[in-house]
N, C-alpha and C positions, 0 to 999 in steps of 0.2 A: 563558481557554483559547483567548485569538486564535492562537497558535502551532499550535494543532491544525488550526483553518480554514488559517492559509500553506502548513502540510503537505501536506495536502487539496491545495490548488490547486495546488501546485507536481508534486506525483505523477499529478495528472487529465492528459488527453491533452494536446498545447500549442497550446492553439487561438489566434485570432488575439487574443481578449478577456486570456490568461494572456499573452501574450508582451507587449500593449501596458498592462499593470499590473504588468510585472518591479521598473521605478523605483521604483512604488510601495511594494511588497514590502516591497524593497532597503531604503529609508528607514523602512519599520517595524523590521525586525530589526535594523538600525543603531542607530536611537534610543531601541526597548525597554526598559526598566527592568526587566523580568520576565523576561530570559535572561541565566543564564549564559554566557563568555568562551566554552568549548567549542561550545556550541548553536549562540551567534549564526556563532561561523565557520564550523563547519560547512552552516548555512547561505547565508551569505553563500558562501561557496565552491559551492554547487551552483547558485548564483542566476549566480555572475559565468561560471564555464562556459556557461551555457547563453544570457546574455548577449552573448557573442563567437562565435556562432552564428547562421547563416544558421536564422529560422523552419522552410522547409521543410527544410530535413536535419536537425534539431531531431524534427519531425514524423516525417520517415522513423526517423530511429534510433527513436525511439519505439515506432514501430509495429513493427521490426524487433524488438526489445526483448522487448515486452511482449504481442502478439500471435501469437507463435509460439513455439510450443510453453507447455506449461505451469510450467517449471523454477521462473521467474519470473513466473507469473501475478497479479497484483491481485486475482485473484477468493478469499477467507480459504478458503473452504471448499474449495476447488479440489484443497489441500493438506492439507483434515482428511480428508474424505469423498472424492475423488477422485471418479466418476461411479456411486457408489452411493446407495441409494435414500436413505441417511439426509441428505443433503444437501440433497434435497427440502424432507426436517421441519423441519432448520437453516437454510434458509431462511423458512421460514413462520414460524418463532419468530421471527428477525429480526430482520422486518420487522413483526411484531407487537410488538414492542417499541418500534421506530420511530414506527408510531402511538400510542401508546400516549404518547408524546413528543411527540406534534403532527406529527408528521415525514410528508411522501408521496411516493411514488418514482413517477414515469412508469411507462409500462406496460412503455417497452424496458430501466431500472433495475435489475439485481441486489442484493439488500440486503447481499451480500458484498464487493462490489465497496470494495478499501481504501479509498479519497477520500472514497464516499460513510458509509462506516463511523467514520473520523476527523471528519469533521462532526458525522455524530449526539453523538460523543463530548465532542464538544465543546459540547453542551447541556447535560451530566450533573454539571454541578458541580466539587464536593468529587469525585466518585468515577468524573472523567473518565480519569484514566489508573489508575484498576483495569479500565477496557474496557480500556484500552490494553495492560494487563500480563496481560487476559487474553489475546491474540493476541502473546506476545512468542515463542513458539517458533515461529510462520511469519516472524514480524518479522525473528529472527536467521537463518533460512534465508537468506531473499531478500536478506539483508542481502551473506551470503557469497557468495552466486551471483551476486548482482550485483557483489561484489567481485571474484569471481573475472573476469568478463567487464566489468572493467576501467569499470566505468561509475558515471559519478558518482551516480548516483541512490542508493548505498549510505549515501550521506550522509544522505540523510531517513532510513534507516532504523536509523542508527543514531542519529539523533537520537530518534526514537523508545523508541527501548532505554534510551538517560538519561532523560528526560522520565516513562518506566514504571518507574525505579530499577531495573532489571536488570543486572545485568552480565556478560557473555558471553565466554568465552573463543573470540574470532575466530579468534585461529590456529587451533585444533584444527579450530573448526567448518572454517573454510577449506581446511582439508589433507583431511577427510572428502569435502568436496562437490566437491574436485579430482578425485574417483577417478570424478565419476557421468559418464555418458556425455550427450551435448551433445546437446537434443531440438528442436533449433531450424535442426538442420543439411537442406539440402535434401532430403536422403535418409533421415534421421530423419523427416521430414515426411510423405516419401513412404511412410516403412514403414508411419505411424500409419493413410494413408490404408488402405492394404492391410488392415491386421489389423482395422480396426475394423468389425464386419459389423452392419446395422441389426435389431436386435429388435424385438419389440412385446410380449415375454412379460418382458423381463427377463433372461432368461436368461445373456446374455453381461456382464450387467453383475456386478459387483465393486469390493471394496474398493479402494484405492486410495489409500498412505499414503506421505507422505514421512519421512525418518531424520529425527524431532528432536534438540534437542541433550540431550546426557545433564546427569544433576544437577550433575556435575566442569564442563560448562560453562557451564549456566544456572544463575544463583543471585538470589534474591531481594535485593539491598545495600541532516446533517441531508441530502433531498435536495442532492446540491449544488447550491449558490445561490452567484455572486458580489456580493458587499456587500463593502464598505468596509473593510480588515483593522484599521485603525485604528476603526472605528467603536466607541460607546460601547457594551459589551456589556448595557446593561439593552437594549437597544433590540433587539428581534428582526429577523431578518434576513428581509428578505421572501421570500415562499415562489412556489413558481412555479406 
């Protein structure tokens, strides 16, 4: 399951530890035995992108990216529960599950958070991409929004999509998520500022669901730690 740990790191922020282990990466999915033709390019192609890139505009687009607005958020629940209360208890299970696996998240850690979620996944065995296929209808979302907004990161997510044996009809989803309006835009930002008024009862809060993809398009066909991608997987990854 070391493809699920590259995934992980390659989707986590690009710090300066992820930029100066790209080579490394590189030469794992190159010389893999355990990826298919499609997988390996796909990744290699999002690796050599972001390769020929200056770190800090790497870092900006990122944060550009993924910190604003929620279209594309990393966080799973983000787009089950949206900011209602059930998101709370889907978090608590989680991460009780994470322990349960040895697994500990810092105090600042959400146990939604994709990277950190694909790692765990990647301790589960046999039945690491049944996690994975369980999150495939946020997976093809983000998959298209990130496509739509031109960014290679679509590539991990579809690499995920193969890896969960799902198959997903992009176009449509593509053509659907072309219509949603863009919450990343400065005045989209500003509106969210506006409308969003602080409770302490609850009150204002609500459900909050994104369109997944219908059956016609979806068909069935650990904290993060950096260790060694190549490393021998009996060997546990130290924890922090």
């Amino acid at each position: 399951m070391k493809v699920l740990n590259v995934i992980s790191r390659l989707l986590d922020y690009p710090s300066d530890e992820l930029v100066h282990n790209l080579d490394a990466l590189t030469g794992w999915v190159a010389e893999s035995q355990d990826l298919d033709a499609p997988l390996r390019d796909r990744l290699l192609a999002f690796i050599a992108h972001y390769e020929r890139m200056d770190p800090l505009d790497w870092q900006s687009e990122y944060d550009g990216l993924f910190e604003r607005g929620r279209a594309v958020s990393l966080h799973i629940f983000e787009h089950v529960h949206g900011e209602s209360r059930d998101r709370g208890q889907a978090m608590v299970d989680l991460l009780e599950r994470y322990r349960s696996a040895g697994l500990a998240l810092s105090a600042r850690e959400l146990p939604d958070y994709l990277p950190t979620y694909l790692e765990f996944c990647a301790t589960q065995g046999d039945a690491a991409y049944e996690w994975v296929h369980d999150i495939t209808h946020v997976i093809a979302l983000l998959s298209a929004r990130l496509s739509q907004r031109e960014s290679p990161y679509h590539l991990l997510m579809d690499a995920l999509l193969q890896m969960a044996g799902v198959v997903v009809d992009l176009a449509a989803l593509k053509e659907e998520v072309a219509g949603e309006a863009r919450d990343d835009t400065p005045e989209a930002l500003d509106k969210i500022w506006e409308e969003e008024a602080v409770s302490f009862t609850g009150a204002n809060q609500c459900d909050q669901s994104i369109t997944r993809p219908s059956a016609a398009q979806l068909r069935d066909g650990q904290p993060l730690t950096w260790t060694d991608a190549t490393q021998n997987p009996a060997q546990p990854a130290p924890q922090e």
